[in-house]
N, C-alpha and C positions, 0 to 999 in steps of 0.2 A: 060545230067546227071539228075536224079531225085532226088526230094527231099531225105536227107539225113538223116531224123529225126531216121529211124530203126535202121541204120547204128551208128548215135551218141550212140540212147539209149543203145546198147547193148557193143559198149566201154563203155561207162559209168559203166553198170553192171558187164565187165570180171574185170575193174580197181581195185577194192578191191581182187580179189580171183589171179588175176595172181601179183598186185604190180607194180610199176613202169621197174623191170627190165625185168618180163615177157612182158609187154606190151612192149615196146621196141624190144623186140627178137620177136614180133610178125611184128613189124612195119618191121623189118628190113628185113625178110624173103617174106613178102607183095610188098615192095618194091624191089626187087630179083625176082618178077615173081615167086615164088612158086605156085606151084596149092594148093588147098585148101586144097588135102589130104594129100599132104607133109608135108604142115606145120600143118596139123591136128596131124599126126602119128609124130610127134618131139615134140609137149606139151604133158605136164604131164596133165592140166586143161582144156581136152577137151570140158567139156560142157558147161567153160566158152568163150571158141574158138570159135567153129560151129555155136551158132550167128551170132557173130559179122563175119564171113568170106560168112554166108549167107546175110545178110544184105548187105555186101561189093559186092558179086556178084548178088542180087536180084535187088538193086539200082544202079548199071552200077556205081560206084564209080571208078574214074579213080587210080591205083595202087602209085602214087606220093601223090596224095592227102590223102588217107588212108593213108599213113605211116606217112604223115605229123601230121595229124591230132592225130592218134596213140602216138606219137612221146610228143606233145602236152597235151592232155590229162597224157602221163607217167609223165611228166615234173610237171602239177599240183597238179596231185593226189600227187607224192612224197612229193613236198611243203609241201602238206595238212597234209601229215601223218607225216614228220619233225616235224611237231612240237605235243613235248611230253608231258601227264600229268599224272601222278604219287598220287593216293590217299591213305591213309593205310586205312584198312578196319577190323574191331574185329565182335568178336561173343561177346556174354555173357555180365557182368552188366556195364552197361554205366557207365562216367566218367564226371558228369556236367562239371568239370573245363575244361576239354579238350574233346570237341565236336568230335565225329569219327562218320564215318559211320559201318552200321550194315551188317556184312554177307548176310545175308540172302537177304535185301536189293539190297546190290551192284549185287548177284548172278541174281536174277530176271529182275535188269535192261538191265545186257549184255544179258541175255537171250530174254527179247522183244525186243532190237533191233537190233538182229541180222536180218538179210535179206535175205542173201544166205545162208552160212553157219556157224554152232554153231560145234563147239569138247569141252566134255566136258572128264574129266578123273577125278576118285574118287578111293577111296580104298575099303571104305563099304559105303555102300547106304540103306536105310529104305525109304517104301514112305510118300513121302512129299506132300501133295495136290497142295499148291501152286509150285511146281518146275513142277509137273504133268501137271499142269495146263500151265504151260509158254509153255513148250516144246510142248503141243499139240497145243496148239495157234500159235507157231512158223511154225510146219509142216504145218497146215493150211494156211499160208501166201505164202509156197514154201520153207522154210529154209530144206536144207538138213541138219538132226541131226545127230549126232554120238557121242554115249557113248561108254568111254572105261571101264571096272571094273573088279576088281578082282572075282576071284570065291573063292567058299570055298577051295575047293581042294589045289588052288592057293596058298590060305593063309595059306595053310597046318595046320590047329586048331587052326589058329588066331583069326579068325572071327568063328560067330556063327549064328544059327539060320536061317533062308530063304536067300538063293544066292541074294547076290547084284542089280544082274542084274531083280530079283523078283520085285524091287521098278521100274521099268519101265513098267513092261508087261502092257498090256490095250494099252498104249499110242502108236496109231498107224503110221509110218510114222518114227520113231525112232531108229536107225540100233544101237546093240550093238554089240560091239567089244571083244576080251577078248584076253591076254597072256598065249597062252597055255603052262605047266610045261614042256611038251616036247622041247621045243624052250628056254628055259631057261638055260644057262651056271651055275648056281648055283640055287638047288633044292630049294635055303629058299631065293632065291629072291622073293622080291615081288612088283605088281603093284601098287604102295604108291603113285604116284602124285595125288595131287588135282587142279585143273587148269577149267577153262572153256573159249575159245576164240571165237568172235564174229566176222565174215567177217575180220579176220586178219588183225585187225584196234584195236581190245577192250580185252585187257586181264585180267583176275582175276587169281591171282595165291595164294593160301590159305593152311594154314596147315586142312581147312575144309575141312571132308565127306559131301557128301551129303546126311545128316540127321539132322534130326532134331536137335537133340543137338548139331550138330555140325556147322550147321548155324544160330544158335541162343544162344542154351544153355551152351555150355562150351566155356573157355576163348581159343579163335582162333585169328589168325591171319595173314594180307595176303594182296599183293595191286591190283590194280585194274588203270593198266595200259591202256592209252588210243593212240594213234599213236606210230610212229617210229616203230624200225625192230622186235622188241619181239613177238607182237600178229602173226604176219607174221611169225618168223621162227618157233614159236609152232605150230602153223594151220599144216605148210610142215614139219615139223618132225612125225606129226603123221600122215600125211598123207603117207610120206616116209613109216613107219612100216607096213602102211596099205600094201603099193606095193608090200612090200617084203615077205609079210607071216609072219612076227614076230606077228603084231596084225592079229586074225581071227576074222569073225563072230562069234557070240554068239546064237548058233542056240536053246542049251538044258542044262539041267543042269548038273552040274560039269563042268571038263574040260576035253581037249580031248589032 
């Protein structure tokens, strides 16, 4: 057997996008003898997969070992992510007595460090240089981005002014999503979360837009979750919408 350094690095890398349970159901299908497109075509997080199954069969990795090790790695990462932290995070005029963190702040931190992947969801959005600036930094590293936003149409004359999804254009590498009205069970729904999750490990969840006054200037509010199952089940919920057609690409404007 050869060195097994490609083979670790790329468990390493699926362990945040798939979670301790995916990696398990990976272990366990590995050890079963599956061929590699089996268990390719039964994950949802194939291109966290195809890696680690090439490394597994590029290194002559014996099929007891991988899962073991598989197995091992789910075991620590879980650990790791068990344990939880919880910070409240505001916009708007500071509180000397009682020290908080600032929106805009926390929003930029999940943003650089994310790794693989970032989902952020807003309702209205203005551009912001510095957010502009994170997210294109991100795409540069390899983070897969993905915005979801409302459009005008969406808002049906809630919002005003230049489509949401307008405070991204430039920023290349950045896939925007949208709720088309057609897919909607009720006309005056609307896309209102504001959230942004980092490799499924780091959540911020906020009554903030992504704009300017709303991660800075008016009084918001919102925490800024760190392990455990939260960042994890928001990551796969919008990823779920993604599969099913509820969320589409945001190709032009309006909605379709």
């Amino acid at each position: 057997m050869t060195d097994q350094g490609a083979f670790e690095d790329a468990a390493a890398a699926a362990a945040p996008v798939l979670g301790p349970a995916g990696l398990r159901d990976v272990a366990a299908k590995v050890a079963a003898g599956w061929p590699a497109q089996a268990v390719l075509g039964s994950v949802r997080d194939r291109a966290a997969v195809a890696p680690l199954l090439s490394a597994l069969t590029a290194e002559d990795v014996p099929a007891g070992d991988a899962a073991a090790f598989l197995r091992g790695v789910a075991a620590g990462y879980g650990s790791a992510a068990g344990a939880v932290t919880v910070e409240t995070v505001w916009s708007g005029p500071a509180s000397h007595a009682v020290p908080v963190r600032a929106t805009a702040q926390a929003l930029l931190e999940v943003v650089a460090g994310a790794e693989h992947e970032l989902v952020l969801m807003t309702y209205s959005a203005r551009r912001h240089q510095g957010i502009r600036d994170a997210l294109a930094a991100a795409v540069r590293r390899g983070v897969q981005v993905d915005v979801v936003v409302e459009t005008l149409q969406g808002a049906g004359g809630a919002l005003s002014g230049a489509e949401p999804g307008a405070a991204f254009s430039g920023v290349s590498g950045v896939r925007l999503w949208h709720w088309p009205r057609a897919r909607r069970r009720e006309r005056s729904a609307k896309t209102h979360a504001k959230l942004a999750a980092a490799d499924r490990r780091v959540l911020l969840v906020s009554s903030a837009n992504l704009t300017q006054s709303g991660v800075s200037d008016n009084i918001e509010a919102g925490l800024l979750v760190r392990g455990g199952e939260a960042p994890r089940r928001i990551a796969e919920h919008v990823a779920e919408l993604r599969a099913r057609g509820v969320l589409e690409p945001l190709r032009s404007r309006g909605d379709r």
